[in-house]
C-alpha positions in Angstrom: -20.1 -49.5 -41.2 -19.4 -47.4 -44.5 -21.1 -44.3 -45.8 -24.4 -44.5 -47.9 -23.1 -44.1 -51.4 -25.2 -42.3 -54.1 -25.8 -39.2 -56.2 -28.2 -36.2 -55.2 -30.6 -39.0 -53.7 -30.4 -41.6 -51.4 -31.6 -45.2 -52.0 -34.0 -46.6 -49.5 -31.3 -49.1 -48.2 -28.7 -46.3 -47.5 -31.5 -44.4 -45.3 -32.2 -47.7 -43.7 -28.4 -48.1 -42.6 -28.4 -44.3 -41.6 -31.2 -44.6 -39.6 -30.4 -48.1 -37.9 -26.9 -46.5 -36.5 -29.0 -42.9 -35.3 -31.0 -45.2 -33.3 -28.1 -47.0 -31.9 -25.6 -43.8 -31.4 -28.8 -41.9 -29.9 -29.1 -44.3 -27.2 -25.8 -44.7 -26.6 -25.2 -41.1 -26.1 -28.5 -41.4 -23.8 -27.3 -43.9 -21.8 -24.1 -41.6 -21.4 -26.5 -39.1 -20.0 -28.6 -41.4 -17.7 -25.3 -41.0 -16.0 -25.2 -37.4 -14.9 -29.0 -37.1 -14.7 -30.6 -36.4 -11.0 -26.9 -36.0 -9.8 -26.9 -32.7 -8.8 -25.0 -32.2 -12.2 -23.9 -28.3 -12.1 -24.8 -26.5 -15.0 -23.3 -22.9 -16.8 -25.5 -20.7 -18.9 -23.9 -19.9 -22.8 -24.4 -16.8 -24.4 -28.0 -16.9 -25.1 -28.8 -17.8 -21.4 -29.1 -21.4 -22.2 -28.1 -23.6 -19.8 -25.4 -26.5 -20.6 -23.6 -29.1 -18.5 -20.9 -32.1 -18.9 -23.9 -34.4 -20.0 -24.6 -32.2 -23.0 -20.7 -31.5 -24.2 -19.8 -35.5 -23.3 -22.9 -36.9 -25.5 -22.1 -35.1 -28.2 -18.7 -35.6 -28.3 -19.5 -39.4 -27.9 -22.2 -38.7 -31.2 -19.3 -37.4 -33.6 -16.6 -39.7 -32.3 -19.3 -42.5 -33.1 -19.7 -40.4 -36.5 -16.3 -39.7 -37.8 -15.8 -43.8 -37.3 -18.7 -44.8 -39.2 -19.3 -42.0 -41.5 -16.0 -40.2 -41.8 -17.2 -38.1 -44.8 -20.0 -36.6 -43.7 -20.2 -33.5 -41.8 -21.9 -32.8 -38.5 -23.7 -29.6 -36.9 -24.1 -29.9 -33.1 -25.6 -27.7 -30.8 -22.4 -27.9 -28.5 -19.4 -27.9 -31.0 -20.7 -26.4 -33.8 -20.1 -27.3 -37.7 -17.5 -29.6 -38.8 -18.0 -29.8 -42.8 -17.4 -33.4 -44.6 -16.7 -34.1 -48.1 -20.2 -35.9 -48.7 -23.9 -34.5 -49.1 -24.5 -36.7 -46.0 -24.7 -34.1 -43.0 -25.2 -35.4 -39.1 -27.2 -32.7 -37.1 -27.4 -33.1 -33.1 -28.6 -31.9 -30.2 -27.0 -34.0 -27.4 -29.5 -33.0 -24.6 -32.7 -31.4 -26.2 -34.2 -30.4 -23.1 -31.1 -29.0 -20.9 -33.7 -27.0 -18.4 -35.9 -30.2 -17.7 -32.4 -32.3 -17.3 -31.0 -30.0 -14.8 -34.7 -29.7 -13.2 -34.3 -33.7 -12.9 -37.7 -33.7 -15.1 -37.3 -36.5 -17.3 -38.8 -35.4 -20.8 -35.4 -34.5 -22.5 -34.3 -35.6 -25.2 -31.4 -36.9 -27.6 -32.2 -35.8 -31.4 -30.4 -37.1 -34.3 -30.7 -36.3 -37.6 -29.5 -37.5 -41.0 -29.4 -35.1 -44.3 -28.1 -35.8 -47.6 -28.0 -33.2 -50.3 -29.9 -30.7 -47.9 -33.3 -33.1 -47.3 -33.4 -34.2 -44.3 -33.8 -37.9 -44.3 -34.3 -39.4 -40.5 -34.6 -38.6 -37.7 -34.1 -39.9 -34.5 -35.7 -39.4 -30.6 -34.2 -40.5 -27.8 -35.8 -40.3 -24.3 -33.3 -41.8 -21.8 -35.4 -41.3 -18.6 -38.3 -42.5 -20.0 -37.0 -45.4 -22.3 -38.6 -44.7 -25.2 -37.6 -44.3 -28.9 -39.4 -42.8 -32.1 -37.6 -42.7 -35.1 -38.3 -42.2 -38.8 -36.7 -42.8 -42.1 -38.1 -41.3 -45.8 -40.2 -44.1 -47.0 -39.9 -46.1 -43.7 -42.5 -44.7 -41.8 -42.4 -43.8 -38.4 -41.5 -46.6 -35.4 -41.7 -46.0 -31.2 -40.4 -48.6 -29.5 -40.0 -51.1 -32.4 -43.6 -51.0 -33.1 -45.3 -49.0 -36.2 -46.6 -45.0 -35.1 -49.3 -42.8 -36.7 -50.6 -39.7 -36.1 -53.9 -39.8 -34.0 -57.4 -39.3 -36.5 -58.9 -36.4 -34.6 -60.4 -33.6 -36.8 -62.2 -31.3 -34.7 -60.0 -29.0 -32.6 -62.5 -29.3 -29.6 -60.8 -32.8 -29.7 -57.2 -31.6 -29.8 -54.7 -31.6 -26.8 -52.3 -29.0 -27.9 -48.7 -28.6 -26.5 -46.0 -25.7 -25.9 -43.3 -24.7 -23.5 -45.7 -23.0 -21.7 -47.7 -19.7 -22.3 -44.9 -17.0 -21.0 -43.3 -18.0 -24.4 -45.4 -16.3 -26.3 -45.2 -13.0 -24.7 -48.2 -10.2 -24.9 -49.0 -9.3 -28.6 -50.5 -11.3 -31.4 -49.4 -14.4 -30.8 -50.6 -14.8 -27.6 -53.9 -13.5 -28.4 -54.1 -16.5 -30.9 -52.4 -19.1 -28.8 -55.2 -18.2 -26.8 -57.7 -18.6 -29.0 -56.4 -21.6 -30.0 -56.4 -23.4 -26.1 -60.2 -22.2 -25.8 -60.7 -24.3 -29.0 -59.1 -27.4 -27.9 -59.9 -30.2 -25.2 -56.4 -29.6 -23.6 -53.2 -27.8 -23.3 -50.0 -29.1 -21.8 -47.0 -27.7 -20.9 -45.0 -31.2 -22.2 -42.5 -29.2 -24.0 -39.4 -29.5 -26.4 -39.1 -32.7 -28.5 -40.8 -34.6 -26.1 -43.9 -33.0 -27.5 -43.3 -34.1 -31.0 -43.1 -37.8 -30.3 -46.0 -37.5 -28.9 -47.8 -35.9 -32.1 -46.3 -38.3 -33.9 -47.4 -41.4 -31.6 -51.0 -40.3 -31.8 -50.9 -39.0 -28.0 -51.8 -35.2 -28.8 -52.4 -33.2 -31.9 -51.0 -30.0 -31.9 -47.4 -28.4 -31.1 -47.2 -24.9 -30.9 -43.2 -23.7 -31.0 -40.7 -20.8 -30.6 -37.0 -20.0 -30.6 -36.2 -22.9 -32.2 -32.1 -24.0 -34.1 -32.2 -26.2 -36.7 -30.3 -28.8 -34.4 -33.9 -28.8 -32.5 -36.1 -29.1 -35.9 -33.8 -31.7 -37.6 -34.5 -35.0 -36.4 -38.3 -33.6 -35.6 -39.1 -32.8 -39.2 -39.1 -36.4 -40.7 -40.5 -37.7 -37.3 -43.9 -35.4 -37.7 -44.2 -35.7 -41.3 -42.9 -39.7 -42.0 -46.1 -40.1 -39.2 -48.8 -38.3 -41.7 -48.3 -34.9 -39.5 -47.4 -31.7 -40.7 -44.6 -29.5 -39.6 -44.5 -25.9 -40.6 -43.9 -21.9 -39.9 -46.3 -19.9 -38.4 -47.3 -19.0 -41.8 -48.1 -22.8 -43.1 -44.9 -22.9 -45.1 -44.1 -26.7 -44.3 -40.2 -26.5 -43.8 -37.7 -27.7 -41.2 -35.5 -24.0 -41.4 -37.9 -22.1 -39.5 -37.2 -21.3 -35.6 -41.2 -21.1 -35.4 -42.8 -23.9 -35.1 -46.6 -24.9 -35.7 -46.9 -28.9 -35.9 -50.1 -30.9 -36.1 -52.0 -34.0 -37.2 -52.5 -33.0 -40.3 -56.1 -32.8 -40.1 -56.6 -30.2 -37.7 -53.8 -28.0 -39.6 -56.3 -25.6 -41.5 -58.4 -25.0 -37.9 -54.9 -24.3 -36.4 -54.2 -21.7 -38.7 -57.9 -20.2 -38.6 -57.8 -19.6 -35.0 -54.0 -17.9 -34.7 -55.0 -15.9 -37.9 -58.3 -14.7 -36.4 -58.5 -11.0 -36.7 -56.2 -10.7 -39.2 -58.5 -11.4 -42.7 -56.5 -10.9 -45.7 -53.2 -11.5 -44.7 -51.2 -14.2 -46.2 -48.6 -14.3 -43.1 -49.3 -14.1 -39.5 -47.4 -11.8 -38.0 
């Protein structure tokens, strides 16, 4: 398959061709990791206290050796392996198993996320659930698609409607932004613990309406960004900046955005930021 060809933008076709090969390499790489799943896979933590196994070093090594055929000029960022430049804007950006503490917990809402960017905008995005067979993916002016079939935001605009979703309160520690993610679950119909990408194709398949997010690489945000916003959401900092480059995460409907903010700013008049 060659590389998308172009200047500082991409045509439609060349995002198509991108995106048709992140759906395929994504569940390739998830059926790769179908394999060690529920195994009794051991695991090793990394630096940060993350935990990693064989699943999430062999899909991404199957990811760029699927890459460097098809797209040898691009570069690609992985969680696993790091940054390995190219000589085109086109940039791959991976995380082989979003979701490493639900894999090794045998919980099957992990993920595999791939993204595309070209001249720094981030293009499509890609993700994978193995366990549960099911695909979202987006492309810039190609909408979002789960499963072959068309995906929207839901239409909810009150927050006593909302079901919002995080990785869990402890996240979120004891100051400030705990007192407003708990603010923000008394608005709401419902809070879930469904965490990490899983969470966001839900958003973006209408099946909740706000993610709340912390700690987060851009391998994590990449394939999410274009996903959430391709779907009419929003994705943004805990300010309302909308960006992908942010390791703070508030994502929403789009709708219920301004309610979001209300409630996590709440005691705080006058202040532009949050915290």
């Amino acid at each position: 398959m060659p590389a998308p060809h172009g200047g500082r933008t991409l045509e439609l076709a060349a995002i198509r061709e991108a995106l048709e090969f992140a759906v395929e390499a994504a569940q390739l790489a998830g059926a790769f990791t179908l394999g060690y799943f529920n195994t009794g896979t051991p695991h090793e933590l990394k630096a940060d206290r993350s935990p990693v196994t064989a699943a999430d070093r062999g899909s991404e090594e199957l990811l760029r050796r699927r890459i460097a055929r098809a797209f040898p000029d691009d570069g690609v960022l992985g969680e696993e392996f790091g940054e390995t430049p190219g000589r085109s804007p086109g940039r791959w950006i991976l995380d082989p198993i979003d979701g490493t503490f639900s894999f090794i917990s045998g919980v099957p809402l992990y993920s595999v996320l791939v993204a595309y960017e070209w001249a720094g905008e981030l293009v499509a995005g890609v993700i994978h659930m193995p366990a549960l067979h099911e695909t979202v993916w987006a492309g810039r002016g190609l909408g979002v698609w789960w499963n072959g079939r068309r995906a929207r935001v839901s239409e909810a605009n009150d927050l006593a409607e909302a079901r919002v979703l995080s990785c869990g309160s402890k996240m979120f520690g004891t100051g400030d932004k705990k007192s407003g993610f708990d603010r923000l679950v008394r608005a709401c119909r419902a809070d879930r613990s469904w965490c990490d990408a899983y969470a966001y194709a839900l958003l973006a398949t209408g099946r909740a309406e706000v993610v709340l997010d912390l700690s987060l690489s851009l391998w994590d945000t990449a394939a999410l960004y274009p996903v959430v916003t391709e779907a009419g959401g929003t994705f943004t900092d805990w300010s309302g900046h909308t960006t992908p480059h942010t390791s703070e995460v508030i994502a929403t409907n789009g709708k219920l955005l301004p309610a979001v903010l209300a409630e996590l700013r709440a005691g705080k008049p006058g202040t532009h930021d949050l915290f």
